[in-house]
Residue frames as a rotation matrix with the C-alpha (Angstrom) as fourth column:
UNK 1
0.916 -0.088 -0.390 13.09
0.310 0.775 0.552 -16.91
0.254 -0.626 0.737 188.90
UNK 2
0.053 -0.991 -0.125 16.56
0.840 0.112 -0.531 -15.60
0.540 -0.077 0.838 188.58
UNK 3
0.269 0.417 0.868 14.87
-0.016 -0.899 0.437 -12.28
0.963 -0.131 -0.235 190.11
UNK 4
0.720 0.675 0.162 13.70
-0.354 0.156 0.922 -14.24
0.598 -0.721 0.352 192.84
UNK 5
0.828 -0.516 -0.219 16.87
0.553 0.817 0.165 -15.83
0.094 -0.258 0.962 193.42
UNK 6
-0.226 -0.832 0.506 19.21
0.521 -0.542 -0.659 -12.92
0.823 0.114 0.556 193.31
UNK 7
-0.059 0.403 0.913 16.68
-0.736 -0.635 0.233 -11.14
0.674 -0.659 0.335 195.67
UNK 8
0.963 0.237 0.129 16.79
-0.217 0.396 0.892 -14.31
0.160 -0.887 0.433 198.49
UNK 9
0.252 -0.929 -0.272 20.82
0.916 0.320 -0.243 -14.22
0.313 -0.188 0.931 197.90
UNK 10
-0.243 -0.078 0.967 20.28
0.009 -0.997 -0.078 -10.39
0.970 -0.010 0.243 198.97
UNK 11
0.564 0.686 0.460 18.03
-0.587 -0.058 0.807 -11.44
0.580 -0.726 0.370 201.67
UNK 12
0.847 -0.190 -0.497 20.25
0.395 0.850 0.349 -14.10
0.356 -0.492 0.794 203.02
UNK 13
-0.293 -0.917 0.271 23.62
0.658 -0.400 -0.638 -11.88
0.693 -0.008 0.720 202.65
UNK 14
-0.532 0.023 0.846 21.75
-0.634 -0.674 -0.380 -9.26
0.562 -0.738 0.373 205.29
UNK 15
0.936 0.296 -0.191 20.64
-0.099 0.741 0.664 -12.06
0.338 -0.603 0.723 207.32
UNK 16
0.624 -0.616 -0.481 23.97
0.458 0.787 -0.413 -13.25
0.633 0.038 0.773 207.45
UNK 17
-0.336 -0.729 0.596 25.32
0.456 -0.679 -0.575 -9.62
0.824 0.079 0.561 208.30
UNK 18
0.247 0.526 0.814 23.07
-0.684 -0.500 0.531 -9.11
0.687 -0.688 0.236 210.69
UNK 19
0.938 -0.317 -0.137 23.91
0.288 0.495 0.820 -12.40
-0.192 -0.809 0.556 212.84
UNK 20
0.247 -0.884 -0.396 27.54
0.830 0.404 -0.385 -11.44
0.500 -0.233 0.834 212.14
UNK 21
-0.344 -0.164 0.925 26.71
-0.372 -0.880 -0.295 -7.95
0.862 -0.445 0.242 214.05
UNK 22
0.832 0.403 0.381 24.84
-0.437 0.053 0.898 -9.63
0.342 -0.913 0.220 216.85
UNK 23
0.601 -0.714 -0.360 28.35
0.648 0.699 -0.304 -12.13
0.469 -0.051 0.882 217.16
UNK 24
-0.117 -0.922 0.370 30.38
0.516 -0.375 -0.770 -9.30
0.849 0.101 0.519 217.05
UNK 25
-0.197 0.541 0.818 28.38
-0.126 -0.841 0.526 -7.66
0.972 0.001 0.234 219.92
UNK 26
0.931 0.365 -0.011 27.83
-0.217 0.578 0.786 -10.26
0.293 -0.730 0.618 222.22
UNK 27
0.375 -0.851 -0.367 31.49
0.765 0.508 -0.396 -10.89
0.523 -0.132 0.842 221.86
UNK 28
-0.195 -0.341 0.920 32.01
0.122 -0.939 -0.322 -7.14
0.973 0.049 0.225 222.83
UNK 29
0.316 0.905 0.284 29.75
-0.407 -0.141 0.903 -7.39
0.857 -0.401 0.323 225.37
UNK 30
0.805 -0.354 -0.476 31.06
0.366 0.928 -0.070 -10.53
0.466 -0.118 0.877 226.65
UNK 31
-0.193 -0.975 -0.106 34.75
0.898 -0.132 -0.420 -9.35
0.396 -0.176 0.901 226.41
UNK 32
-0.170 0.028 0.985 33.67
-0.531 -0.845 -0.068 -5.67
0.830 -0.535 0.158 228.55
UNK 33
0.814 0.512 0.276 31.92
-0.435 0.221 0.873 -7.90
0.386 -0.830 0.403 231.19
UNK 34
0.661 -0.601 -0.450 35.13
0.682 0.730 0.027 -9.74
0.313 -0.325 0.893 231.33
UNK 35
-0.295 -0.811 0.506 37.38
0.191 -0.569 -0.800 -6.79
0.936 -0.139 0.323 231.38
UNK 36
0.227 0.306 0.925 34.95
-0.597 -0.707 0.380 -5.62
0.770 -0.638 0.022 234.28
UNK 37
0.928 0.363 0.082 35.07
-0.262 0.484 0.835 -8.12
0.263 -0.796 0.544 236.11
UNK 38
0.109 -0.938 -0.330 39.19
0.969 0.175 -0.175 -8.64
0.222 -0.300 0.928 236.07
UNK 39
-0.356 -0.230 0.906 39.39
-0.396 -0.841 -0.369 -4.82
0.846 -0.490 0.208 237.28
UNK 40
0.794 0.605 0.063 36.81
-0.266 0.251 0.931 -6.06
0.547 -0.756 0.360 240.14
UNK 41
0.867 -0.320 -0.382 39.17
0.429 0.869 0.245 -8.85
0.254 -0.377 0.891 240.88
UNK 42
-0.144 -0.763 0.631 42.20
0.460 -0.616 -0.640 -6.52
0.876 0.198 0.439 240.54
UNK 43
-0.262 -0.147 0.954 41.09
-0.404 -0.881 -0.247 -4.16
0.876 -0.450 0.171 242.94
UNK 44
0.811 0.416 -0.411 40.22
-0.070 0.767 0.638 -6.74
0.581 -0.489 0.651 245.17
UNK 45
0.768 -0.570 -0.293 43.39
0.520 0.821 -0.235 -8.00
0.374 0.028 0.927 245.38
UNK 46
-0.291 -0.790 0.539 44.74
0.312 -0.611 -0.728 -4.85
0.905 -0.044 0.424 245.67
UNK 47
0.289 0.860 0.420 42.73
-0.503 -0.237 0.831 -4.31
0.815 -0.451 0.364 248.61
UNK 48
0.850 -0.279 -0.446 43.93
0.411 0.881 0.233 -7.47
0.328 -0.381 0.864 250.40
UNK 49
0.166 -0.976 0.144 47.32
0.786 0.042 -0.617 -6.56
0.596 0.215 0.773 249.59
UNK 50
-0.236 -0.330 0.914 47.32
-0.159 -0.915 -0.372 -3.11
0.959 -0.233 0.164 251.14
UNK 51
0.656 0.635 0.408 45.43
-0.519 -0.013 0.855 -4.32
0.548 -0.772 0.321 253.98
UNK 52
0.810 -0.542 -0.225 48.25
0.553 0.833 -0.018 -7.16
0.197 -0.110 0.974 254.58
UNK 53
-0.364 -0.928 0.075 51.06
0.690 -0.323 -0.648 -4.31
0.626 -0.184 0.758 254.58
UNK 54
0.036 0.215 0.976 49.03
-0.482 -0.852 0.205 -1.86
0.876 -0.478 0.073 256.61
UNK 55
0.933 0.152 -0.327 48.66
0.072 0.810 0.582 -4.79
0.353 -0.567 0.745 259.29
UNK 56
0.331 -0.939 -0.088 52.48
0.803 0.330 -0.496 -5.50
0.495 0.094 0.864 258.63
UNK 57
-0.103 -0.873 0.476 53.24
0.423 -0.472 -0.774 -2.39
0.900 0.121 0.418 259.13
UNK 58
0.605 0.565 0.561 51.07
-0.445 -0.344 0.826 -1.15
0.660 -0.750 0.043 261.93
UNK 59
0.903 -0.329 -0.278 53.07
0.424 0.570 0.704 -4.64
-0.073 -0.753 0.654 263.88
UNK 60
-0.172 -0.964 0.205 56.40
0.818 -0.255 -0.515 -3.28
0.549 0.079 0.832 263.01
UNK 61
-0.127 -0.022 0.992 55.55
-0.048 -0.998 -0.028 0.13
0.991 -0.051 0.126 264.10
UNK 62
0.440 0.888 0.134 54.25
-0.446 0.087 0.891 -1.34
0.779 -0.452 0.435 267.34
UNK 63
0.623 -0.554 -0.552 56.99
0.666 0.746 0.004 -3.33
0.410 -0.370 0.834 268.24
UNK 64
-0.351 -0.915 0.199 59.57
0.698 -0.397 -0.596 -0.60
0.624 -0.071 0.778 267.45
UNK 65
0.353 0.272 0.895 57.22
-0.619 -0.650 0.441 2.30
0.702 -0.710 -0.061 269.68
UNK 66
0.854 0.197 -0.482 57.34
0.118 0.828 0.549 -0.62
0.507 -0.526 0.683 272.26
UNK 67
0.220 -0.932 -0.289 61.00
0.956 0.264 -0.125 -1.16
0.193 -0.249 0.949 272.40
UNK 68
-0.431 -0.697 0.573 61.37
0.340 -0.714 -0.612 2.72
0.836 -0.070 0.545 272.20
UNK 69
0.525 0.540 0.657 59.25
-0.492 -0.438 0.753 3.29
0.694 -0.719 0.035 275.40
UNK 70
0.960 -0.082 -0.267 61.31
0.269 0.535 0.801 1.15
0.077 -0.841 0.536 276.79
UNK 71
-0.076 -0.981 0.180 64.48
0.917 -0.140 -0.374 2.79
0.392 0.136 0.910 276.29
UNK 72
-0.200 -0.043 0.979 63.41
-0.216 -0.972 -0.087 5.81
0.956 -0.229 0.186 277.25
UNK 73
0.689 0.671 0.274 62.77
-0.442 0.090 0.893 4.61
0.574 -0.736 0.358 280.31
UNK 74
0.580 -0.792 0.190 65.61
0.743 0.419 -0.523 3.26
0.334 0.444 0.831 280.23
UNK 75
-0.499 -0.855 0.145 67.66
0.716 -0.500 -0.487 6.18
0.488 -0.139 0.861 279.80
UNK 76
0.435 0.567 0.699 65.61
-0.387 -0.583 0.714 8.14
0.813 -0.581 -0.034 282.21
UNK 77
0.990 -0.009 -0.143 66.88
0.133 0.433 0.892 5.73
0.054 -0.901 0.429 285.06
UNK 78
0.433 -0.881 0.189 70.24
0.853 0.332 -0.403 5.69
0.293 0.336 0.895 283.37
UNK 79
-0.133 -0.081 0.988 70.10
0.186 -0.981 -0.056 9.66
0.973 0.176 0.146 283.79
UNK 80
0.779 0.504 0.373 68.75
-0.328 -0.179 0.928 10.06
0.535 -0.845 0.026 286.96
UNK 81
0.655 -0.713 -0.249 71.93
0.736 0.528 0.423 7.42
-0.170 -0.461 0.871 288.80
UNK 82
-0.134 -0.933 0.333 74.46
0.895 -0.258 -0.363 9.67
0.425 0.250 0.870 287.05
UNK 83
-0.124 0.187 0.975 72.74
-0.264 -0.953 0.149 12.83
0.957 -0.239 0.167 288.34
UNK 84
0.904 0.316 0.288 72.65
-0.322 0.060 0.945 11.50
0.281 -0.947 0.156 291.87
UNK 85
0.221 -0.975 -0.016 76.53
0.952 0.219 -0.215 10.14
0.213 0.032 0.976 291.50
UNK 86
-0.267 -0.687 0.676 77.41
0.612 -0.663 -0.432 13.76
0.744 0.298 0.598 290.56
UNK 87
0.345 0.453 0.822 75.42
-0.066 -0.862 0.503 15.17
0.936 -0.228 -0.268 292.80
UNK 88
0.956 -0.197 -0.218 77.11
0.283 0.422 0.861 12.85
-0.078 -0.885 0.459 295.50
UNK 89
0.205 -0.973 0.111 80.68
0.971 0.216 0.104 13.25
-0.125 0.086 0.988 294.24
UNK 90
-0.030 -0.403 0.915 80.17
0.664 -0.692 -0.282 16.79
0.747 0.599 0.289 293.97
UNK 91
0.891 0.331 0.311 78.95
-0.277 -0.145 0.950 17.02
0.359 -0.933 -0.037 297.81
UNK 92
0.916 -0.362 -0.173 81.99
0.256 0.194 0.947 15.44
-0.310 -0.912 0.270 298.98
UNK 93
-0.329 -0.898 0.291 85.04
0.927 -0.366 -0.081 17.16
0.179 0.243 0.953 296.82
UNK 94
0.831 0.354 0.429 82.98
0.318 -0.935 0.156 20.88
0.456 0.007 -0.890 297.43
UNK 95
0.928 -0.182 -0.326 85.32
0.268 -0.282 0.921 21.17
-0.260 -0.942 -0.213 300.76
UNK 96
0.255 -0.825 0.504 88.30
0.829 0.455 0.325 20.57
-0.498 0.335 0.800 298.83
UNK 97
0.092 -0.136 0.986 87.85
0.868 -0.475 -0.146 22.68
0.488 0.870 0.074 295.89
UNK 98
0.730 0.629 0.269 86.60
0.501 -0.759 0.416 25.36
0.465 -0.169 -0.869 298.05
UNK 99
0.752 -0.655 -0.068 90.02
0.073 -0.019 0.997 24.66
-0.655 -0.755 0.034 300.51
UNK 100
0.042 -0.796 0.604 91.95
0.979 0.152 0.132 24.65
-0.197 0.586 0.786 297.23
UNK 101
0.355 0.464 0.812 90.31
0.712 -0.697 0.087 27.69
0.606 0.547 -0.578 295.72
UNK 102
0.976 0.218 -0.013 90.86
0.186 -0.795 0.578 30.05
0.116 -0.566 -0.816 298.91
UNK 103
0.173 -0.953 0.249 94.61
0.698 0.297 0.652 28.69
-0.695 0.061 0.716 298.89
UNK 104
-0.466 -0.641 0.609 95.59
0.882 -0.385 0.270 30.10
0.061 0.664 0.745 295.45
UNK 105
0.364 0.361 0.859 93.75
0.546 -0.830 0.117 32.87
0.755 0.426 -0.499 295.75
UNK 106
0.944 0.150 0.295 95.59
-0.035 -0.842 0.538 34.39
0.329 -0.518 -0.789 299.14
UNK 107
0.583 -0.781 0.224 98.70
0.616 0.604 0.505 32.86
-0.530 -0.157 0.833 298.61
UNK 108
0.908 0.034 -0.417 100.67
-0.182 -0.866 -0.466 35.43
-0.377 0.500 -0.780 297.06
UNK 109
0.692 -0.309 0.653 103.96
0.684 0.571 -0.455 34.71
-0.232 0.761 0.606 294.60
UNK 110
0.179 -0.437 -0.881 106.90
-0.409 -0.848 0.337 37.17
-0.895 0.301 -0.331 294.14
């Protein structure tokens, strides 16, 4: 009897060891499926997130191309006035310079 009894406290102790490998397993299990599934979520998020500053940034970039086509346009017109000014003010002193120019040069100085 004490045979029999030493040999179902054998039998119970690997019972026991055996549900505390299936515990430990399922918890493993468990706690990978969880890890997977916060990376999932993670990369989600991270997803979102990039998508939210690419957006952001795309409007920023848009605005500022925006504003710089207009300036250049702008200073195209801005250019263009001053190059018709000079070209006007430089039409009506020519005579001058030209009446100055011929001056000192045949004027002669002792």
């Amino acid at each position: 009897m004490e045979a029999n009894r030493g040999q179902n406290g054998i039998q119970l102790l690997l019972a026991a060891e055996q549900e505390a490998q299936r515990i430990v397993a399922s918890a493993r299990d468990a706690k990978m499926a969880r890890l997977k599934q916060a990376k999932e979520e993670a990369e989600k998020d991270i997803a979102e997130f990039r998508a939210h500053m690419e957006a952001a940034f795309q409007r920023k970039l848009a605005e500022s191309s925006g504003d710089s086509g207009a300036n250049v346009k702008r200073l195209e017109q801005e250019t263009d006035a001053k190059i018709v000014h000079l070209k006007t003010e430089g039409a009506r002193i020519s005579h001058d310079v030209v009446h100055m120019l011929l001056k000192h040069v045949t004027t002669v100085k002792n």
